[in-house]
Every structure is written in C-alpha cells, then in structure tokens.
N, C-alpha and C positions, 0 to 999 in steps of 0.2 A: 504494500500500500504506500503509495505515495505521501510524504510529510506533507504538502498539503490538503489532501483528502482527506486524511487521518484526523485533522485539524477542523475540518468541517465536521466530520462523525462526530468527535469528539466535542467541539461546542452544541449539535445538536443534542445528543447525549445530556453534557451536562447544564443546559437548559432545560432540559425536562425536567431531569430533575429538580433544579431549584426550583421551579415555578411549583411542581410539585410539593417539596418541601415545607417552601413558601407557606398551599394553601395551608398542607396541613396543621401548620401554627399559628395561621388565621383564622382556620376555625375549630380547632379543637383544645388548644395550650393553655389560650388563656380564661381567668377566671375559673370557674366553674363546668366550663366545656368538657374539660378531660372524663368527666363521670361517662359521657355518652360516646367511649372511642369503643369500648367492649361491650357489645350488644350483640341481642337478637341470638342466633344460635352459636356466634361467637363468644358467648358467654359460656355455652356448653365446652367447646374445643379447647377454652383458658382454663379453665376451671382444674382443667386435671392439677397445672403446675403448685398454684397455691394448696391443694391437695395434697401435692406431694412432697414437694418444702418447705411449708407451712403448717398444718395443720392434722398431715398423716391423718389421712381422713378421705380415703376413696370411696366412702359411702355419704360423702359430699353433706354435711349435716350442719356445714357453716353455713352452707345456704342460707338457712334462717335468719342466723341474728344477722347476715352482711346483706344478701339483694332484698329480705324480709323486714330488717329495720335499718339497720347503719346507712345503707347505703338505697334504699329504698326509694325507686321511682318510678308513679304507675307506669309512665310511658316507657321506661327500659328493663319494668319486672321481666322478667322471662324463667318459666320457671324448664329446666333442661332434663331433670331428672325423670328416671322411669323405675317403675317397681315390677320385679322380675321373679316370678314364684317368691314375694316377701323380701326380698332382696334387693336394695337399692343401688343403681347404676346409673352413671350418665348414660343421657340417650345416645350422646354422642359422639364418634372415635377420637382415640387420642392421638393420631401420630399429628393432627396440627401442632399440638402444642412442643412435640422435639424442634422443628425448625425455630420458634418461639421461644426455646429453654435458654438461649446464651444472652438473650435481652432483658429476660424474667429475673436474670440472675444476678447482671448489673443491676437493675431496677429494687433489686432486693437490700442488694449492698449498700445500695443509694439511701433506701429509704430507713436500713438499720442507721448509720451513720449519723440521720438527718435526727434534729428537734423538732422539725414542722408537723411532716410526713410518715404516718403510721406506718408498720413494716405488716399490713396486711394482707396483701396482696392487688387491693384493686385500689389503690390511694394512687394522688398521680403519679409518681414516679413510673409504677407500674404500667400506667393506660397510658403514656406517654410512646413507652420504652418498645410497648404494643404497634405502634402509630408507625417507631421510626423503622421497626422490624420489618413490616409490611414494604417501607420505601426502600430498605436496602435488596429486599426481595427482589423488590421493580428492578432495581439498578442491575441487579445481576442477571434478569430475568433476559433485560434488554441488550446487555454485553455478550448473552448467549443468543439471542438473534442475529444478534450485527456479524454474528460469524457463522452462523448457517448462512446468511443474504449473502458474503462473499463465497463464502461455495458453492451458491449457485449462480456466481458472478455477475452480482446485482451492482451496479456503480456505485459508489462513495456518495456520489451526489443525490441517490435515491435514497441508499439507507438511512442519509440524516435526514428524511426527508418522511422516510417511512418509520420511524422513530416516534417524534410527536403525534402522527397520524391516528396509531396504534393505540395509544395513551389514550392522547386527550380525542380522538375521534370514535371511542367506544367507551363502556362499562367499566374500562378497569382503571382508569383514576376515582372513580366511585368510588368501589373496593379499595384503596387504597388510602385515601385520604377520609373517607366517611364511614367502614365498616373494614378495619385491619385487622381485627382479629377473626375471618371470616377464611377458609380456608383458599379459597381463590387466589388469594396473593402470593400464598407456598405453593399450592399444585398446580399454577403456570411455571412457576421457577423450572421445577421436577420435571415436569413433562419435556418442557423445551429442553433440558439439560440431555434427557432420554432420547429427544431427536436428533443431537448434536451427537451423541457415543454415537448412534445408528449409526449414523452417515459416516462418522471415522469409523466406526465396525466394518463397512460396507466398503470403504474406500482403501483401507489401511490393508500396505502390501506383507508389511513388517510381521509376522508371527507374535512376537513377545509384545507389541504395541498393540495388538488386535484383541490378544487376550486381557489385557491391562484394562482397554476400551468395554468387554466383555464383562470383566467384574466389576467394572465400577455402573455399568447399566444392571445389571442386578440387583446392585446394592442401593441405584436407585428405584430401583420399583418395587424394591420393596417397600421405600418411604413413599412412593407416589400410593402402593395398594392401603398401607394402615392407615395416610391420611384420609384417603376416600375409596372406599374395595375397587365400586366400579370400576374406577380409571387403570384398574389391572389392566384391562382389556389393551391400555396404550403397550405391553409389551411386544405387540404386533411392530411395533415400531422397526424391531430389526427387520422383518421382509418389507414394510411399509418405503422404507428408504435403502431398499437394496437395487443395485445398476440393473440387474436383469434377473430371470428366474435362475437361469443357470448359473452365474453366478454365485449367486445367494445360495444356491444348493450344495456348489464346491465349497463354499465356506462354513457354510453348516456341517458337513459331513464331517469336514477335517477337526471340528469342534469337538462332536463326539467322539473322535475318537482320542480324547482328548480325559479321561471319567476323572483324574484328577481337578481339574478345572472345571467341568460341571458340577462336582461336589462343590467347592470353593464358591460357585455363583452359584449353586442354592443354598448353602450357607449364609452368603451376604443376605441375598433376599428374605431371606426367615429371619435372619436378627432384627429388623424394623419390626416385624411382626410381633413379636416374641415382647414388645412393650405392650400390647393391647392384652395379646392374651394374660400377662402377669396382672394387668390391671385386673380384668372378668376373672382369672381365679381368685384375687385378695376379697374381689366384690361378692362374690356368689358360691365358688368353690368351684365353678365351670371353667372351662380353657377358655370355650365360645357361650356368649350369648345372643340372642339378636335382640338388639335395643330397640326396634321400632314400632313394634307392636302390632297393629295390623294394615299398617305403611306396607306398600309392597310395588312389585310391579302388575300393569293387566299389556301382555305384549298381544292380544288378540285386537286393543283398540288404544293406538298409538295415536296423540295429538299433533301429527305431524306438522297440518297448516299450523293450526294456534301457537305451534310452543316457535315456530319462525314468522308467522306474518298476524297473527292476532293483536285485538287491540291493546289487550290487556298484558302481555307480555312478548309479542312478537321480537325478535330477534332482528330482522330485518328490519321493520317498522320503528326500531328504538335504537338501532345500529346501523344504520343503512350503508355504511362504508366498510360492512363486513360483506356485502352483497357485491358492492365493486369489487371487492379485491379476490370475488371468484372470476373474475372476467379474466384473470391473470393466469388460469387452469388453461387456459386456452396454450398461451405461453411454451407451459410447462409443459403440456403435450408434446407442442412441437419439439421440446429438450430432448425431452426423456418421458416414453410413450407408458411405460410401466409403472413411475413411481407417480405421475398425473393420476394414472386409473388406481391405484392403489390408495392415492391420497383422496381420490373422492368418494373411493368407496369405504375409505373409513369415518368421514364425515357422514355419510348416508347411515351408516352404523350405530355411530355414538347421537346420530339423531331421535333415531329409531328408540335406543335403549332411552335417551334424554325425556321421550315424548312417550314412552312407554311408562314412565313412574306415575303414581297415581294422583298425584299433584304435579302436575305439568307446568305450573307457575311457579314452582319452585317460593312459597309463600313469598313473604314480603320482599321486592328486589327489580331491582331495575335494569330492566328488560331481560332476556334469560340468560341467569347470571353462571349457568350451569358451563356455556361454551367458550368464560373467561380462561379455563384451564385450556382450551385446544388454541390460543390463541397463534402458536407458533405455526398451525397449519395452515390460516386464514393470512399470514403476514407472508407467507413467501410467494404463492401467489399475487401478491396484494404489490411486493418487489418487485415481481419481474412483467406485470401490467406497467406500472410504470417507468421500468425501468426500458418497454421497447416501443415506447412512445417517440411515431417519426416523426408525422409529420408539425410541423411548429406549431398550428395553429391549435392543429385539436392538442395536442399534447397541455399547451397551456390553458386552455378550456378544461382537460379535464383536471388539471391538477390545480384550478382556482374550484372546479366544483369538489374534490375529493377535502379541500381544507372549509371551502362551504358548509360539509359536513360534519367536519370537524368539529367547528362552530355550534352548528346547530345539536350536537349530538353535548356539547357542554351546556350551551343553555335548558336543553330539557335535563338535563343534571342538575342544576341549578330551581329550575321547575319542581323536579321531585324533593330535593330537599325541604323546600319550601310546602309539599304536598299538594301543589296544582297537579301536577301528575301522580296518584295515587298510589301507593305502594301494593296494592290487589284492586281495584275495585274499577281498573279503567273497562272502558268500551268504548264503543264510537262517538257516543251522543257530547262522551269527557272527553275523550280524545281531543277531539274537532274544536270543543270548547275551550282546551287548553293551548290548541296549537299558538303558537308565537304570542301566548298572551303572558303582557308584561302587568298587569294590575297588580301581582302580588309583589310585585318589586316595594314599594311604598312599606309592605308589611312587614314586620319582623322577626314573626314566628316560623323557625323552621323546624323540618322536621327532623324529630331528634335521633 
C-alpha cells in the first residue's frame, strides 16, 4: 500500500472513530446518562461478570436489591432471569461477556480505588468501561475489513470510503454508541475475524501458516458459537471463501490427514464453550440447559418479506445501503464465480434461519439488528460496486446517493432514539408519519 493511500484509510478510519467516540460521550458520560448504556437484554449478557467477580452469585439474586431498588428504572427494568425445573439461570449466554471481561476488570479496579464510585458493578465506571469496549470492538472490527477489501483489491480510495459508509450508513453505530452491551458489537468483530482466517486458510501456500490460520478459526468459533449458538453455522466460512471446489477439497483432505491438529482445533473450539456449560452446571447441576422456554424456531413459516422489507423492522426499509451494496454481487461474480454463489447462498440461509425465529423482530431494535453480525459479507460487495464505478458521471451520482443514505439512515437513528420511530410498534400509517419528520427535534425526551 502506498504511504499515501495508507494515509487516506487511515484518516478515514480514525474519523470514524472519533466522531464515534465523540457521540458516545455526548450522550451517554455525562450526568446521569451512564445508568442507560447496559440495557434491555444487554443487561442479561453483563450480568454474568458482576456474578462472577463480585458477588459469586450465578443464580443472579443481586438482581433485587440493584435493577429492583438501587438502581431501579421503570424504563430500563429488564428482568433477564428464567427458572428452570426451580433453578435459577440467566436467560441469556455468556460468552458476551469474555470479550467484555478485560474492561469489566479495569472498571473494577477503577471503581475499588475510587471514593465517589461504588465497586458494584453497574456504577459508572462500569457502564462507561461497557460503552468504550463496544468502540474498541468497532475499531478492530473495521481494521479487519480494511484487509479483506484489499484482498479483494478494493482501492484505498474506496475503502476509506466504504468505512464511514458501513458505520454510520446502517444499524451498527446504534449498537454501539446507544446499546454496547448488546452482543452485536462482539459477534461482528468474530465473525469478520473468521472470514479473514478463511480467506488466508484458503489462500495460504505455507503448510505451518495454514494450520496456524486453522487453529486460530477454531478457536474463534468457538467464541462466535457461546456468544450466540446460531452463528455456529458461520463455520461454513472455510468453503464459503474457498478459490474453487477443488481446491478446497485438496486442502481439506491434506487436513485430515493431519488427526493431531484436528484434535488441537477441536480443543480450541470446546474451551469457549466449556465457560457456559461450567456456568449451567454451578446453576442447575446440568452441562446444558435451554434458557428460552418456549422461544423457538417455526422453519415451516419463515418471515422472509417482513424481517427485510417490513414496516416494522425491515432490513432494507431501515438500511437501505445494505440493498446497494448487493448490486456489488454482481462484481464479484465476475471475480470469482464460486465464492459470489457461495456468498449469496449463505445470506439466503442465515435469512431463512433469521426469519425463521419466532419473533422475527427480534423485540425492541432498530431495524433487524440480527444481520449487524454478517456485516462483513454485505461490505465486500458493497467494495467492489464501488470500487468498478467507470463511468464519471454515474459513479459520482451514485456515491452522492450511497452517502444520501448514509445520512438518512442516521437521522432515523436519531428518530428512534427520540421514539418517532418506535422501537416495535411501527407500520405504514407511523412509518409515512415519521418519514423526514423533524417536530421532535424541539423535544427533549429520548428514548432511553
């Protein structure tokens, strides 16, 4: 990469971030903000740590006197707990809270140290510490795209281009700066981390480099399965970004025959795991439990339009610059005809399985907050559209409309916090009535 190219990425880069930054200390640091950075199910996924640093206490019984009186707010009650043959467990997996645990623990130190700041767990030090963890997430999230887009020899002047795009032209500065303790902000990291080993699994001539690549994808998915099972499914990832079948098949083959190293990477993969289950045996005396109760899936009737073009959380309809950046499949085809069909037919998949859950809106959340984790399959497309942008005119047409988006995809951000855009309850009639309307500006209550 050329030092001035480099120099572009990199002030793109480190504008996001700060602007990111920025919000997140304007709206959540000061005053009294910080109580509402650990909400909503992200209170379930935090919850282990004070649990387990604090108050040794996996059958979560601080609950009471902290989100029940101490810290008590109707609007960010959330009560996360489930009772399981008499036996109390969170509803919800822990492996959020390992990526979580090395911020949890400055924040701890912080707030022992401190005279102001209780050392209980959720005082700000804590929801601070939550807030910045989520943004270092981002940071590394998107230094691992910047190098998938050059292996698919995306120009320098796209990627810093397709950088903010990603950010602030979808869901995941939402996630970020308004709801960090929310697992989205760790299982993009993971997942794009998992498409990056692929791709050097796939590319890498080296023997001793390939298996290196090999364990360390293991050992990420195992943290991508304990934070959220489903996203097992992403270990398709090694054929997903493999050059060809054949290929892929000499590689594979030479693997196995390899049973030291498959031990070794199922080893890696079972130690993430091996934190939930020690959780479920302390809690109940089980390896497994299933926390959800009668939560499940119906795969015979899949919300397929709704959970992409619905009023009420379409995907497209509240992202719509994830819609462009399939025009870039096209692209990619013409690349590399294998990993295009491999990549749409895994999007078609995790659509499938997404619109298959039996809350298809994935409760309270802005737009469907389920496809922030795939976001690295939506960006490389998203690269190489505009990165084969010839002719002049249209090219800048559409890259004044794709930042139009941008735009508009923050102001309904802006919208939702405010609650013009509803956090369940839209349809067309609020839709329509919310579009470009600015009257709540005047007002001051957002939503918390």
């Amino acid at each position: 990469m050329k030092r001035s190219s480099f120099s572009l990425v990199l002030l793109s880069f480190s504008l996001t971030l700060l602007v990111v930054l920025w919000s997140s200390a304007n709206i959540n640091w000061g005053k009294k903000h910080y109580q509402s950075i650990i909400k909503s199910d992200g209170r379930g996924y935090y919850a282990h740590l004070p649990a387990l640093f604090i108050y040794n206490d996996l059958n979560f019984q601080f609950f009471d006197s902290l989100d029940g009186r101490k810290y008590y707010d109707e609007n960010l009650y959330y009560e996360y707990r489930s009772i399981i043959d008499g036996d109390t467990v969170n509803k919800y997996y822990a492996g959020t809270a390992i990526p979580m645990m090395p911020f949890f623990l400055m924040a701890h130190g912080l707030s022992r140290m401190s005279e102001t700041q209780p050392s209980d767990g959720y005082s700000k030090y804590y929801q601070i510490s939550i807030n910045i963890a989520a943004i270092v997430f981002l940071a590394l999230t998107l230094w691992v795209m910047i190098m998938i887009l050059r292996m698919h020899s995306v120009r320098e002047s796209i990627i810093a281009l397709s950088i903010p795009l990603i950010v602030f032209g979808t869901n995941w500065f939402y996630y970020v700066v308004a709801e960090p303790a929310m697992s989205h902000p760790y299982s993009v990291f993971f997942i794009s981390l998992l498409a990056l080993m692929s791709m050097k699994w796939n590319r890498e001539v080296e023997e001793k480099k390939r298996t290196g690549y090999l364990l360390l994808f293991a050992l990420t998915l195992g943290l991508i399965t304990v934070i959220r099972p489903l996203n097992g499914i992403s270990g398709l990832f090694l054929l997903v970004f493999s050059k060809d079948p054949e290929d892929f098949w000499t590689k594979l083959r030479s693997m196995l025959m390899k049973p030291r190293v498959i031990l070794t990477a199922v080893v890696l993969f079972v130690l993430p795991l091996t934190f939930q289950f020690s959780i479920y045996k302390v809690q109940t005396g089980n390896w497994w439990v299933y926390s959800y109760g009668e939560e499940g899936f119906d795969f015979l009737h899949p919300q397929i339009i709704n959970i992409l073009f619905s009023y009420k959380k379409g995907l497209f309809l509240y992202t719509p610059l994830l819609l462009i950046a399939l025009f870039g499949m096209r692209q990619l085809w013409l690349r590399n005809k294998w990993e295009s069909a491999l990549i749409a037919g895994y999007l078609i998949l995790i659509t499938y399985l997404f619109a298959s859950w039996w809350n298809w809106q994935y409760g309270g959340s802005f737009s469907s907050r389920v496809y922030l984790d795939y976001f690295v399959l939506f960006i490389i497309p998203l690269g190489l559209f505009l990165n084969e942008l010839k002719r002049r005119l249209f090219k800048w047409v559409t890259i004044a409309v794709v930042v139009l988006l941008a735009l508009f995809c923050q102001f309904q951000t802006y919208q939702y916090r405010y609650g013009v855009i509803h956090w369940e309850d839209m349809n067309k009639e609020t839709y329509w009535d919310a579009f470009l309307n600015i009257d709540f500006i005047t007002e001051k209550k957002a939503f918390p």
